[in-house]
C-alpha positions in Angstrom: 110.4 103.6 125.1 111.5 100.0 124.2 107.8 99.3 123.4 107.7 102.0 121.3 110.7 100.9 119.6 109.0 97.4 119.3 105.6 98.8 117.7 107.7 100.5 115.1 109.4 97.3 114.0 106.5 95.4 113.7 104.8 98.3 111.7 107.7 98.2 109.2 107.7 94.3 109.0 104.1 94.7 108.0 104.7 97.3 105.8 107.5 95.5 104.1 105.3 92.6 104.0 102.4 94.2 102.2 104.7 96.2 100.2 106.4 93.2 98.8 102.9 91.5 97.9 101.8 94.7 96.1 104.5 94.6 94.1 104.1 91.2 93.2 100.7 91.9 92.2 101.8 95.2 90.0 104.4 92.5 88.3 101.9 90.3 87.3 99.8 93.4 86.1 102.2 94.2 84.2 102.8 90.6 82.7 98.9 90.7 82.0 98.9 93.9 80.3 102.3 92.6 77.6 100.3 89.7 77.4 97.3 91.0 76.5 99.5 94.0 74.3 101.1 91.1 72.2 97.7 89.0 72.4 96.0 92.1 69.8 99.0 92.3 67.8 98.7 88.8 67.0 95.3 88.4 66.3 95.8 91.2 64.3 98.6 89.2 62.1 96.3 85.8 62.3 93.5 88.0 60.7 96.0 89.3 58.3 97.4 85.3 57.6 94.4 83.9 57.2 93.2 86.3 54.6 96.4 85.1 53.2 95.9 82.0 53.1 92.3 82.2 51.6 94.0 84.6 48.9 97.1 81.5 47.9 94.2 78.4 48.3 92.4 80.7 45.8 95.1 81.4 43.5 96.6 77.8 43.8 93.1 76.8 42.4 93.5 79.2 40.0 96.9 77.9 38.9 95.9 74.1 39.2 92.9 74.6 36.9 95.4 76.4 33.9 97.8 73.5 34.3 94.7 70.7 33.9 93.9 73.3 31.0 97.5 73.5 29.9 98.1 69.4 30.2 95.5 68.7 27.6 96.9 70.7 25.3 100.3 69.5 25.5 98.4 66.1 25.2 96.7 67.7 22.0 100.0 68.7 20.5 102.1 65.2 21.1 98.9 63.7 19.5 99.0 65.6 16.4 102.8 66.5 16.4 103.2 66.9 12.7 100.3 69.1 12.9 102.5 72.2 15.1 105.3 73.9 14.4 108.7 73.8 16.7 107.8 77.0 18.0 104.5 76.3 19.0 105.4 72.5 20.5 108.1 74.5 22.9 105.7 77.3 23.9 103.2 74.8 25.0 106.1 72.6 26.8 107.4 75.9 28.5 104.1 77.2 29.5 102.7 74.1 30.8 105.9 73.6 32.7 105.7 77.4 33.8 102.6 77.1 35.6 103.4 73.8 37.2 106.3 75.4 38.9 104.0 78.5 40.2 101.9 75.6 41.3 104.1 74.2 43.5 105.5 77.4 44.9 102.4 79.1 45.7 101.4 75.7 47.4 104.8 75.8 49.1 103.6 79.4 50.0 99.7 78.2 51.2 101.8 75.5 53.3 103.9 78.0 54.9 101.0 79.9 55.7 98.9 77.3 57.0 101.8 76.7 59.6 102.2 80.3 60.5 98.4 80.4 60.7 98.7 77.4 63.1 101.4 78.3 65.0 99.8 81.8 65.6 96.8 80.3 67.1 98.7 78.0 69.7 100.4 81.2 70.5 97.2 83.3 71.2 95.9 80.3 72.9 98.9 80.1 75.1 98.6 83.8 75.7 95.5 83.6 76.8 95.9 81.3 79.3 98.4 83.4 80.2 96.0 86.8 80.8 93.6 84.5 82.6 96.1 83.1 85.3 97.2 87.0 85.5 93.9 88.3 86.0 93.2 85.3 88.6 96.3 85.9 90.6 95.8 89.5 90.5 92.5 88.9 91.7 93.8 86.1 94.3 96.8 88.8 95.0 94.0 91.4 95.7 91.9 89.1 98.6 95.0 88.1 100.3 95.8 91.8 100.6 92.9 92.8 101.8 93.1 89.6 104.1 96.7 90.6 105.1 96.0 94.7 106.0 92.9 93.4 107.8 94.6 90.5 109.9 97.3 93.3 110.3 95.4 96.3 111.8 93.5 93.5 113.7 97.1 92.5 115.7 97.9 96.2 115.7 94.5 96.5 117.8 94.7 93.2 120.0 98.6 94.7 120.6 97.3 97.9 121.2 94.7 97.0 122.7 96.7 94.1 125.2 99.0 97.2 125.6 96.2 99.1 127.0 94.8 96.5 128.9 98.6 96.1 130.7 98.4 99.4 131.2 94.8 99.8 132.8 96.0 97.4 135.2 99.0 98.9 136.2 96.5 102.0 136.4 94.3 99.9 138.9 96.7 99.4 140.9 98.2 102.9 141.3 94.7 103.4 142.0 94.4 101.1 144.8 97.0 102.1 146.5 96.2 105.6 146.0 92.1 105.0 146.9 94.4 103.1 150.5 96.0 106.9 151.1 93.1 108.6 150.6 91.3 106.4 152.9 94.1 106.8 155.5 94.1 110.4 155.4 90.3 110.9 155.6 90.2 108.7 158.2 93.3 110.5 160.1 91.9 113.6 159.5 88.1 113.0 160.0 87.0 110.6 162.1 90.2 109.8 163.5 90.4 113.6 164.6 87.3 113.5 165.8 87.5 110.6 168.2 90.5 112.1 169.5 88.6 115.2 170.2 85.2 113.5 171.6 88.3 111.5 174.2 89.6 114.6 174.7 85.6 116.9 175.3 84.9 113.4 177.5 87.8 114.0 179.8 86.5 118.0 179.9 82.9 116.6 180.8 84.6 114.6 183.7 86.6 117.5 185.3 83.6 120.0 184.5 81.3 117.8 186.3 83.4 117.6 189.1 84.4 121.1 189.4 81.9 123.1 187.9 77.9 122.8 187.4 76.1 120.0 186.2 74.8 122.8 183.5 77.9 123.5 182.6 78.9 119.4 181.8 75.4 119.3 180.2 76.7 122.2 177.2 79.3 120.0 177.0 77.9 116.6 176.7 75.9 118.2 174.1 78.9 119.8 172.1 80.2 115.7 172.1 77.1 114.5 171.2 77.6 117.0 168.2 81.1 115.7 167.5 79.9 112.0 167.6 77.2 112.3 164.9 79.4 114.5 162.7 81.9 111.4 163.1 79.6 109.0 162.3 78.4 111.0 159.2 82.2 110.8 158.2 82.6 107.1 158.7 79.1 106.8 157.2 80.5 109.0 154.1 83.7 107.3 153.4 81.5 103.5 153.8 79.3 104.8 150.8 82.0 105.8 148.7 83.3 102.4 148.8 80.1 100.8 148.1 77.0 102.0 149.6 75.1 99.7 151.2 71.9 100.8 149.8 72.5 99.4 146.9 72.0 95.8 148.3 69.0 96.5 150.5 67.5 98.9 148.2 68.5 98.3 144.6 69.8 100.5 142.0 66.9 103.0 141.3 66.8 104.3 144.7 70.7 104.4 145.6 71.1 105.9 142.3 68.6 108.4 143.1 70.0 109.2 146.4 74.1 109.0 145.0 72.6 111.9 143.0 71.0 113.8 145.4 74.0 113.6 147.4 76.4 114.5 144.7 74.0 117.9 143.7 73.8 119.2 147.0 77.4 118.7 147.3 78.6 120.2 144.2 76.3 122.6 143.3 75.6 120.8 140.2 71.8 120.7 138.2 71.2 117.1 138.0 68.2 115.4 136.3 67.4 111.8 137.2 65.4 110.4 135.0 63.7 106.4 135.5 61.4 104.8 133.1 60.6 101.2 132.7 60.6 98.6 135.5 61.8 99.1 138.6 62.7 96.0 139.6 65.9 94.3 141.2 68.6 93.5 139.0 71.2 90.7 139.9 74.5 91.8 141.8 76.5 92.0 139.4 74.6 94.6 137.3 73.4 96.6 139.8 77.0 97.5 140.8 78.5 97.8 137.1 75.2 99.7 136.0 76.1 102.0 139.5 79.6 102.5 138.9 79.5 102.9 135.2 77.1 106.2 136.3 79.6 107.3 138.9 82.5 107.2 136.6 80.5 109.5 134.1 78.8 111.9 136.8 82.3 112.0 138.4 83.8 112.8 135.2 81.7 115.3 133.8 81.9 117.6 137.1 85.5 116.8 137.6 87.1 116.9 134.2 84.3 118.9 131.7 83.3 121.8 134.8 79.5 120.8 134.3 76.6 122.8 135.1 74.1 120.3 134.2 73.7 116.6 133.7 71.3 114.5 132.7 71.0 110.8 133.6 68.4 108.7 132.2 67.8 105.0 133.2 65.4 102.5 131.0 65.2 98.8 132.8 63.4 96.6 129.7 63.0 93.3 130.3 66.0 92.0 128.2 68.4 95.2 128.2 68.9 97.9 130.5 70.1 101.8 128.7 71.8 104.5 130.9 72.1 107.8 129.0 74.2 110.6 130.7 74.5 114.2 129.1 76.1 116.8 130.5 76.8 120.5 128.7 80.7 120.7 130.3 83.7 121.0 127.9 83.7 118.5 125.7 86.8 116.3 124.3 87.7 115.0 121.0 86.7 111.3 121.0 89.4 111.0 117.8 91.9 112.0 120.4 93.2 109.8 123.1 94.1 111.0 126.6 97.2 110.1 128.3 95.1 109.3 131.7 91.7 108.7 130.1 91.5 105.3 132.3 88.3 106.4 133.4 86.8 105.6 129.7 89.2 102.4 129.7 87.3 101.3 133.0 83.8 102.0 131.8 84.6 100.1 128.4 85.8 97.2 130.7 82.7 97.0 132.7 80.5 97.1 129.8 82.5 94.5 127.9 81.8 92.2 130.5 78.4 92.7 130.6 78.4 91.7 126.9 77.3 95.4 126.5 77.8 98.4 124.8 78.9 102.2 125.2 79.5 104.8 122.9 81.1 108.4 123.6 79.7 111.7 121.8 81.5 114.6 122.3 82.8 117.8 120.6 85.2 120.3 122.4 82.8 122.9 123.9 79.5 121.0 123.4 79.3 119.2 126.3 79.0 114.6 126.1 76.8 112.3 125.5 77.2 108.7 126.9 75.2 105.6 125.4 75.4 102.8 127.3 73.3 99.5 126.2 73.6 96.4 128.2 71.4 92.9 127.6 69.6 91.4 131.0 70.8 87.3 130.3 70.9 85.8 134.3 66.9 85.8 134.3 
């Protein structure tokens, strides 16, 4: 429960984390997108100055060239000043001073413009600075939160996954000690009983022999003889589940075989063995993880998925051994995880260190489909 509690904490640091970054980077967006709004508007007015400006350089010139036209006339009539009436002496004088006034104010007017013009440019420069830092931190914002949810479900899984692991071996362990009663009771009730029995028929041979026939004590000798191989078979039974010896006098093709052969006329079950490639001795460690990764799935398809048929195929390459076991039981959502689906855990534990790998097909009713691939590296 507290661990629980724990997960969900982190999750909503996380979350507030990334949260807080994409809102940073939908600030900025927005910054960008004013920027770039007020960026069009003025280029729009610098397009609009600048046509201003041509038009007050152009009537400026205009103006300039009526007032050189208008100076030499005044400079006509103070020449020949007896030669123009009062009248037209002051039109002259007010007309030329008329268009030197215009003159100044319209280039009063193409000074103002040329500053607005100016000044509009530093701002569109500055602005688009401005879109291009926006654009780069958005794009920076964008890597580092892809970086972040990545880094983040990668903890989740490492958590998760230590989680599991701390769990698996807290599984083992319940498992040992529960593989330790099942050992004590098979061996209380099989051999155990047995011996007690043969101790017991032994005694009955001794009193038969001595007050009864010989034939009699023979029948019996034979019924203990009976009892004794039955409680070797037992002992013999209970050794190979622990780890059959064949396996290092044989190797893993033929104890394989055999585990099969055992486990079909036991259960009742159709099973194909299959064996292609070399046959050749494997080092220790394989053979065992290649032997037990095989009795997990055999063991699981007839114990958990009710099969009626499996299928396991062995391919020994020279740098990668492939197991392949089918069976056509129930079938189980792979998306789903099992409460006590340690079984799985284990295999994925012995393949990982083999530097292999496994995968799990299944579908609810359609049986699974194990793919295990592991690379040969000791030779």
């Amino acid at each position: 429960m507290v661990r629980k509690i724990e997960e969900k904490a982190l999750d909503l640091i996380i979350n507030e984390m990334v949260e807080a970054v994409e809102n940073s980077k939908d600030e900025i967006f927005h910054i960008g997108e004013e920027s770039r709004k007020e960026y069009e508007q003025l280029q729009n007015e610098l397009e609009v100055t600048k046509a201003n400006v041509i038009q007050t350089i152009e009537a400026g010139d205009q103006l300039e060239q009526k007032v050189r036209f208008s100076r030499i006339r005044l400079s006509e009539v103070s020449q020949h000043f007896d030669q123009y009436s009062e009248v037209e002496i002051r039109e002259v004088y007010e007309l030329t001073h008329q268009l030197q006034t215009d003159l100044a104010m319209e280039r009063e007017k193409e000074r103002l413009l040329r500053q607005k013009r100016d000044e509009l440019e530093r701002r569109l420069l500055s602005l688009d600075q401005t879109m291009k830092r926006a654009e780069g931190l958005t794009g920076k914002i964008s890597v580092v939160l892809n970086y972040l949810n990545d880094d983040f479900q990668q903890i989740t899984e490492v958590l998760h996954d230590a989680q599991e692991k701390q769990e698996f071996g807290l599984k083992i362990i319940e498992a040992q000690e529960e593989e330790r009663r099942r050992l004590s009771r098979e061996m209380h009730d099989g051999p155990a009983q047995m011996l007690a029995n043969i101790l017991l028929r032994a005694d009955l041979v001794d009193r038969t022999i001595r007050e009864r026939s010989v034939e009699e004590a023979i029948k019996e000798i034979k019924s203990v003889r009976k009892m004794v191989r039955s409680s070797l078979y037992e002992v013999r039974r209970i050794i190979y589940d622990l780890r059959p010896m064949a396996l290092d006098d044989l190797g893993l093709i033929p104890t394989m075989k055999k585990y099969l052969e055992n486990v079909k006329e036991y259960n009742g079950t159709n099973i194909e063995f299959i064996s292609i490639g070399y046959e050749k001795r494997l080092p220790t460690k394989y053979e065992v993880a290649l032997f037990r990764l095989v009795q997990e799935a055999v063991q699981n398809a007839i114990k958990h998925a009710s099969a009626k048929k499996i299928t396991v195929k062995v391919e020994i390459m020279k740098n990668k051994v492939t197991l392949l076991i089918k069976d056509d039981g129930k079938g189980f959502d792979i998306k789903t995880k099992k409460e006590k689906s340690f079984g799985i855990v284990g295999m994925n534990e012995r393949v990982e260190m083999l530097d292999g790998e496994i995968n799990f097909n299944s579908k609810i009713g359609e049986g699974t489909f194990v793919l295990i691939k592991v690379p040969l590296k000791d030779f």
